[in-house]
N, C-alpha and C positions, 0 to 999 in steps of 0.2 A: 155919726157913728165914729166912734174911736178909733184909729186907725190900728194899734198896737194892741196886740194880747197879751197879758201882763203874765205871761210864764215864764220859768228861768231856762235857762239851754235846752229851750226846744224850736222846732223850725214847723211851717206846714208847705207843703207845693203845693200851687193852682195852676193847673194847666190852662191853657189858651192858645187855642190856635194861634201861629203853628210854635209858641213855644210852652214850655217849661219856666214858672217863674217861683222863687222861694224865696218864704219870706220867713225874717228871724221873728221870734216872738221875743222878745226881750222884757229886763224886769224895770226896766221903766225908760218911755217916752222921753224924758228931762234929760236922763243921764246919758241916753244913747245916743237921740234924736232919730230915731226910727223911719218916722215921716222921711229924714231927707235920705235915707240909707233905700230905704223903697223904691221897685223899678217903676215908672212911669207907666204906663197903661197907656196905649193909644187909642184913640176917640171908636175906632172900633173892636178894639179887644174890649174896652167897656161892655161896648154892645154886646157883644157875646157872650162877655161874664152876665151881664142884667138877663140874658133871654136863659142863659142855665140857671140861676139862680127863681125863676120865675117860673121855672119849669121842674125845680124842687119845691116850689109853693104851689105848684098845682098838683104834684104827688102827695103832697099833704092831703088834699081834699078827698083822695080816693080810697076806697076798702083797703083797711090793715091788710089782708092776706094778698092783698095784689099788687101794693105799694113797691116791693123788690121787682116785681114784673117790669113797672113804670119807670126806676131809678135804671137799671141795669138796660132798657130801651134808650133813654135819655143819654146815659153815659155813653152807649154804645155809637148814637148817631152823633154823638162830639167828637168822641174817638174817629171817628172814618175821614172825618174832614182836618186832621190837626196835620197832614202834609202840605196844606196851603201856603202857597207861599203870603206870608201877610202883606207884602207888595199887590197880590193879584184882588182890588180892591171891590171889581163885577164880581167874583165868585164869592167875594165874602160876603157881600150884599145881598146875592141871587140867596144864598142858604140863608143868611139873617131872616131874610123875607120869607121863606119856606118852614122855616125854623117855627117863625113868629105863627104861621097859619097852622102847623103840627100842634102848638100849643092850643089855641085856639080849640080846634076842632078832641084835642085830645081831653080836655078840661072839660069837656060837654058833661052834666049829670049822668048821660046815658052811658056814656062810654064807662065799664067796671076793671075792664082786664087789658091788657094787652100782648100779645107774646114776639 
């Protein structure tokens, strides 16, 4: 995957427990060097971004009219935890873990809604 999104002066934020990270989108890779300007990610803010991001690929799978139901759950139980400190290494791991089985059980065919 490309790291750089090739637009001119615009920026996106991706949250992550517990910060706030923004990254420039710039209009070219070569001229900026983008990659080295980028914050580093640690081995568990990874994780965290892959288990949200996996958990808008399991909102895909679900009824268009219920789809906002599933994002706005999703966002909401990231939201609760982004006071951690990313030092506290058991709590980030206890929720990854919790996290990962929400998804699991939440992905089931059967399950259509959630509120």
């Amino acid at each position: 995957m490309d790291p750089c999104l090739h637009y001119q002066d615009r920026s996106f934020t991706l949250n992550i427990a517990p910060h706030c990270v923004t990254f420039p989108l710039t209009q070219s890779c070569a001229e900026n060097r983008c990659t080295d300007s980028m914050a580093r990610l640690s081995g568990l803010q990874r994780e965290v971004l892959s288990l949200y991001r996996k958990c808008l690929r399991e909102i895909r799978k679900k009824p268009v009219e219920t789809r906002q139901n599933f994002k706005i759950y999703a966002r909401t139980e990231f939201q609760k935890h982004m006071k951690i400190s990313k030092k506290d290494f058991n709590a980030i791991e206890y929720l990854l873990r919790k996290g990962h089985r929400q998804v699991e059980m939440y992905s089931s065919p059967g399950i259509r809604n959630i509120r």
